[in-house]
N, C-alpha and C positions, 0 to 999 in steps of 0.2 A: 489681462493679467496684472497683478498688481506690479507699479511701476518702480516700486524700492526692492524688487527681489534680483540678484546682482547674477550674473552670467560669470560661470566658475565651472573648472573640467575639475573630477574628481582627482585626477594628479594634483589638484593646488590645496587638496584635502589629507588625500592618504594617499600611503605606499604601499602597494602590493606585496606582500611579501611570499616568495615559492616557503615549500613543507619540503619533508626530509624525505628522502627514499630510501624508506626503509627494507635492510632485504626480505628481500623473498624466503631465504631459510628459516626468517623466524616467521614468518606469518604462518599463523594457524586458524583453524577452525574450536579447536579447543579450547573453552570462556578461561581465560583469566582477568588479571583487573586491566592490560593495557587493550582499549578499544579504538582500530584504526579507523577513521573516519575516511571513508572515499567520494566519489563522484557519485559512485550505486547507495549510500544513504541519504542522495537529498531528494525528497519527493515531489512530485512533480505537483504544479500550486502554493507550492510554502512547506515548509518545515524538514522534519527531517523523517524519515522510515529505517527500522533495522530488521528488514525480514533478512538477509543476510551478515551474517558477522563474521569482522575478520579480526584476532587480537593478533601482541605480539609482545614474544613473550624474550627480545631480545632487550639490551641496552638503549637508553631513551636516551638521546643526545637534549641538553639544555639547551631548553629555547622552543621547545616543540610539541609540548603541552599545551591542548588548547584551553582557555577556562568560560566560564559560562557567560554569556552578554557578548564575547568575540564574535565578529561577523565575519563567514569564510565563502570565498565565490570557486565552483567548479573551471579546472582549467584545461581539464579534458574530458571529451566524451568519447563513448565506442558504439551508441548509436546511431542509426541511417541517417535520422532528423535532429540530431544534437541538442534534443530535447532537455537535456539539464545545462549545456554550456554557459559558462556566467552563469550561472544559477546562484543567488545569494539566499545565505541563511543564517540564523545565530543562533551560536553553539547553547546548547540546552543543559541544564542541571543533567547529572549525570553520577552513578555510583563507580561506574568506570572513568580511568584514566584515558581522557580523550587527546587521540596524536594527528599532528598535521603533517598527512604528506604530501608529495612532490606535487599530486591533481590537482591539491588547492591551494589556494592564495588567498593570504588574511592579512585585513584591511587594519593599519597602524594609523591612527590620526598623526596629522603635521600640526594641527591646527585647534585653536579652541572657538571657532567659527560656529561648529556643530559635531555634532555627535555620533559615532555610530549607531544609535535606533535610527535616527532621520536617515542615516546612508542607507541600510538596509534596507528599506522603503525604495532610496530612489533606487538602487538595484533590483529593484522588484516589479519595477514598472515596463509595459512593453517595448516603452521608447529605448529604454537601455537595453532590453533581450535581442529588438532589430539590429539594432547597431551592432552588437558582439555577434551577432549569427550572421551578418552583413561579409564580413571581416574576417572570418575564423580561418584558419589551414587547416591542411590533411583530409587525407579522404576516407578512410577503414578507421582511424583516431582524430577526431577532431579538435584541434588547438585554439584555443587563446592565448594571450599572455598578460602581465604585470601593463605591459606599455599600451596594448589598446585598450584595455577596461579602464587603464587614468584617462585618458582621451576624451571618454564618452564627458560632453558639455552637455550643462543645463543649469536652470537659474535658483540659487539658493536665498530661500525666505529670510527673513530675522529670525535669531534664535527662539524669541517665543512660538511664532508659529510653526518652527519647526519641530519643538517641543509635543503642540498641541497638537500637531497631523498626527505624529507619532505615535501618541497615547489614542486617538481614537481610530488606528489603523490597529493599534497593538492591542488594543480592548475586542477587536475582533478576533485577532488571532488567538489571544488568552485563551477567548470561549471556546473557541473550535479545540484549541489542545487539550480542553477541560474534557469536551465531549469525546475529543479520544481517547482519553485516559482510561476514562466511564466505561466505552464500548470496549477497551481491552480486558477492563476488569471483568463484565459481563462474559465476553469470549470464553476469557480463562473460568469464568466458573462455570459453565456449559461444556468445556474441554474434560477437567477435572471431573466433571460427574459423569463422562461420556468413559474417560478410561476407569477411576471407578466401578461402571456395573458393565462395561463389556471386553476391555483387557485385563483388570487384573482381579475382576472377580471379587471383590470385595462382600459385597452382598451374600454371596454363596458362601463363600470362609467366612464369615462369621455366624450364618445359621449352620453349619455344618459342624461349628464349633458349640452349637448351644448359644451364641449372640446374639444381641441383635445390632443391627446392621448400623454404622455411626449415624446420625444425622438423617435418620430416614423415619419415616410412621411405619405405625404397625401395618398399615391396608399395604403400604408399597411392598414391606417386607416382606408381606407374606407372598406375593409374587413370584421372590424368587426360587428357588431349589434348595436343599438342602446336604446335597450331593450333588459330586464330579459324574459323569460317567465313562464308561471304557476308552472313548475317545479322548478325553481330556478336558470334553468343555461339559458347563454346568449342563445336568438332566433337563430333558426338555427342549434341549436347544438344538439347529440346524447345521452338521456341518456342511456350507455348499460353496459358490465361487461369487463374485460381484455379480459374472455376467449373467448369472439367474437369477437374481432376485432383483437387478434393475435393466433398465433398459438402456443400454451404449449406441451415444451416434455419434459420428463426426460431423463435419460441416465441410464448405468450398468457398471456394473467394469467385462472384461473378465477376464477369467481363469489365476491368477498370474502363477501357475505353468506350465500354456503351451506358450513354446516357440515361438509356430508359431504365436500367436498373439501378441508380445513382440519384435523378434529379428528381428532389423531392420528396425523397426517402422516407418513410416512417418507421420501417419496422427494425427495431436494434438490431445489429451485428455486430460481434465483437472481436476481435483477436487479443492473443496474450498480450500486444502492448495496454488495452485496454484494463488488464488486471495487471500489469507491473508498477503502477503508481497510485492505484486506487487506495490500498494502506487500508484496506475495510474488508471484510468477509463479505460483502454484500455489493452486488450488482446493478444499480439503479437507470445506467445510462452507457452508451457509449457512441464514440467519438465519429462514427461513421453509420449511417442507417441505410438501407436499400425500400427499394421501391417492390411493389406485388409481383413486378416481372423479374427483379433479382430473384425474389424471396423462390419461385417456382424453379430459377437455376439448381437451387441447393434441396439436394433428394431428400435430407431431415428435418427441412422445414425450421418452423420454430418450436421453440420448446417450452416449456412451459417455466410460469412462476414457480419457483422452487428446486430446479434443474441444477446440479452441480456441473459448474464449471471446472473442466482440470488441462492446464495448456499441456500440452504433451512432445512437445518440442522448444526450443532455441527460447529460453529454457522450461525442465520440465519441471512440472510442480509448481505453477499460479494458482490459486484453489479461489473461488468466489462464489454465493450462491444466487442467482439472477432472483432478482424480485419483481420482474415483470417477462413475459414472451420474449425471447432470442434468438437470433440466428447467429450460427458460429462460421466461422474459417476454418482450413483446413490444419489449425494448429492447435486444435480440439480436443478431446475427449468428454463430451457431455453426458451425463448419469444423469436420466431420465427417472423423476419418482416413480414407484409403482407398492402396490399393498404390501408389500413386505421392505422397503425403502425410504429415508424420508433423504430429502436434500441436506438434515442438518445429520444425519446418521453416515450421509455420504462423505459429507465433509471432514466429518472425524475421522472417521477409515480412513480416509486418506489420508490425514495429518499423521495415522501413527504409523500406515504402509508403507509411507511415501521411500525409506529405504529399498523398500523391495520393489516398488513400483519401478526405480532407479535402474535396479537391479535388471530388471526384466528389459529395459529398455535398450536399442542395437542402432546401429547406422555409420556411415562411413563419413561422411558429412557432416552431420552431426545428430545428436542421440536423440532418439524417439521411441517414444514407448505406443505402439500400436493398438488398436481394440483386439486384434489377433491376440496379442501376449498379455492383454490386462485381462479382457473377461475371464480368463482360468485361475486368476488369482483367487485364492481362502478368502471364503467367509463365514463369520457365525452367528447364524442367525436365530436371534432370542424367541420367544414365544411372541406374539400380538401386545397380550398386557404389560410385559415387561416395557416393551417396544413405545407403546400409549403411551406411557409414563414417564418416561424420559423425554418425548416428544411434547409434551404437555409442560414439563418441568422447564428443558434447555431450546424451546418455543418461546416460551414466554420472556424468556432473557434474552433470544435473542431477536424475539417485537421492540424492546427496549433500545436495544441495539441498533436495529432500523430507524426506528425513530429517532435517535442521534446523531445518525449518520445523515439521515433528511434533514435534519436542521442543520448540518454543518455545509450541505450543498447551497441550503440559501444564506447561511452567513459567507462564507465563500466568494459566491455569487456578489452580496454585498460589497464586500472590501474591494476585490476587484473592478466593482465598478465605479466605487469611492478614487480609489488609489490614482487613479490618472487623473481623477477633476482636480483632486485637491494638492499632485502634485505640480499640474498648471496653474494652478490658480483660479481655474473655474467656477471653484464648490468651494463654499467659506466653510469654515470647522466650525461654527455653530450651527449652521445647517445638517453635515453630515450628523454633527454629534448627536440630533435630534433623532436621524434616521437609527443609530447605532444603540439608542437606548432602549429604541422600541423591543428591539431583540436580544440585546445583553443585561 
């Protein structure tokens, strides 16, 4: 390590500072412009995720506005593994007004030493995650505070190179937010064309009308109907239930304490914490595999590439499509493709059912939605060509998608493995910067 980089605890940098607690009577569900940032928007590996939003739509006490470039660390968790605690991130451009409350603490410089991009880095690193997970209280909500995350020691460079770590840890990051941005946009236009021609009928109403249908060729158009029928849905099409036109399994969790279906594992397994930090419609990997003697414990096997995932408990509604063979847990609900199904047709359904899916769901413990109460659930099932056509269309956006997503696991993969050399001193930043170009 190089011998002019000075041993300093982040207390002799910055102050911690707690967020406001804001009440409860104003949080809502309901988008306005104030967006509470919690522990549940930072993603796990970096950045931020908003599958769930909380605004509020009360009085903002001054001083609690976060703005963009701030770096905020989680100061509570309410998972088993306290998998976000100390978690650092910086706050991102935003058309909402972003608030800081009580869970987090946002780092004030004392000092013109360094900066927070360098900080954010070194909060990013395992050495700092040990230490705060080393340390934390509570048991059902896990704590940190202001006072142990100043504590955590480590040795700060000259300001150029902490400069330059910076900019080529942060050229990583750039990319990968790029490529999210990209796969959100693709999503949403695969979403869009999915409620288009099979919630709101778009296609139909406008030949029904004498139109033609926005944005579509004449071959597609003519596909559709031209007429509602008695039922409601376009001529030609199927009223039936999910559970007939795909195939629904669960899954099971083998024996943690036996070996042989554990060591050495190859074939994925996944549970919903698997899809709660993924931030991707698509399943590449996950965090635990079983071996051939697990895989024979679980009566549905694996499932195929293209199988929608939907967790069906604690909580419901993870949605992801596996892009390779799976086995699930018993926290499952898997939709099996079959000739009248695609995994990207499952996925949609879901995203517009998911109230009712909600709905349908009971337990005392906590709410789960069963294959007993799902398979009855409506479905309307379009003709084959319409079907092709859409699959062929919101396919190929989301191959694009995929292909984004896999480049973000090896950029990913890179900075992670940059991150600790260069914040030892290991890996000179000409070296990593060479590795970094090859890919950005």
């Amino acid at each position: 390590m190089s011998g002019y980089w000075q041993p300093v605890t982040l207390g002799d940098l910055v102050e911690v500072k707690h967020g406001y607690a804001f009440k409860g009577d104003f949080i809502t569900d309901e988008e306005c412009p104030n967006l509470l940032l919690t522990p549940g928007n930072f993603a796990i590996g970096g950045g931020f995720q908003f599958k769930k939003k909380k605004f509020y739509t009360g009085n903002v006490p001054e001083g609690y506005v976060l703005s963009e470039g701030d770096v905020i660390v989680t100061m509570t968790d309410l998972s088993k593994e306290a998998d976000t605690l100390g978690y650092a991130a910086k706050v991102p451009s935003s058309d909402y007004v972003l608030l800081h409350n009580q869970r987090l603490g946002k780092l004030a410089l004392k000092t013109d030493r360094t900066s927070l991009d360098f900080l954010h880095w070194v909060l990013r690193t395992n050495d700092y995650r040990n230490e705060i997970l080393s340390n934390y209280s509570g048991s059902t909500v896990k704590h940190t505070s202001p006072g142990k995350i100043s504590a955590y020691n480590f040795r700060l460079p000259p300001p150029t190179e902490q400069r330059e770590i910076a900019a080529v840890l942060g050229a990583l990051d750039d990319k990968i937010e790029l490529n999210r941005k990209i796969s959100a946009t693709l999503e949403a236009m695969a979403r869009a064309l999915y409620r288009s021609w099979f919630v709101d009928f778009g296609p139909v109403h406008a030949r029904s009308q004498g139109l033609a249908p926005a944005h579509m060729d004449k071959e597609t158009a003519a596909l559709f109907p031209d007429r509602f029928g008695d039922d409601g849905l376009p001529e030609g099409w199927e009223a039936t239930t999910i559970g007939e036109v795909s195939e629904i399994v669960g899954g099971t969790t083998p024996k943690s304490k036996e070996p042989a279906y554990w060591d050495g594992g190859h074939h994925l397994w996944a549970t919903p914490k698997d899809l709660a930090s993924l931030g991707q419609p698509v399943l590449f990997d996950t965090t635990r595999k079983i071996t051939d003697a697990g895989l024979a414990t679980i009566s549905s096997r694996l499932s195929q590439a293209g199988t929608l995932l939907l967790s069906s408990r604690a909580p419901i509604g993870y949605l992801a499509i596996a892009a390779r063979p799976v086995a699930v847990n018993q926290g499952f609900i898997a939709i099996r493709e079959t000739d009248k199904i695609s995994g990207l047709e499952a996925y949609f359904w879901c995203e517009v059912n998911m109230d009712l899916i909600h709905a349908n769901a009971n337990g005392s413990t906590f709410q789960e939605i069963s294959k007993k109460n799902f398979r009855p659930m409506a479905y309307a099932l379009p003709p084959k060509p319409i079907r092709d056509a859409f699959n062929r269309q919101a396919g190929a956006l989301f191959d694009r998608l995929s292909l984004l997503c896999q480049e973000n696991e090896t950029l990913t993969t890179l900075r992670d493995t940059l991150l600790p050399r260069l914040m030892s001193g290991e890996l000179r930043v000409t070296e990593a910067r060479e590795q970094v170009e090859e890919l950005v």
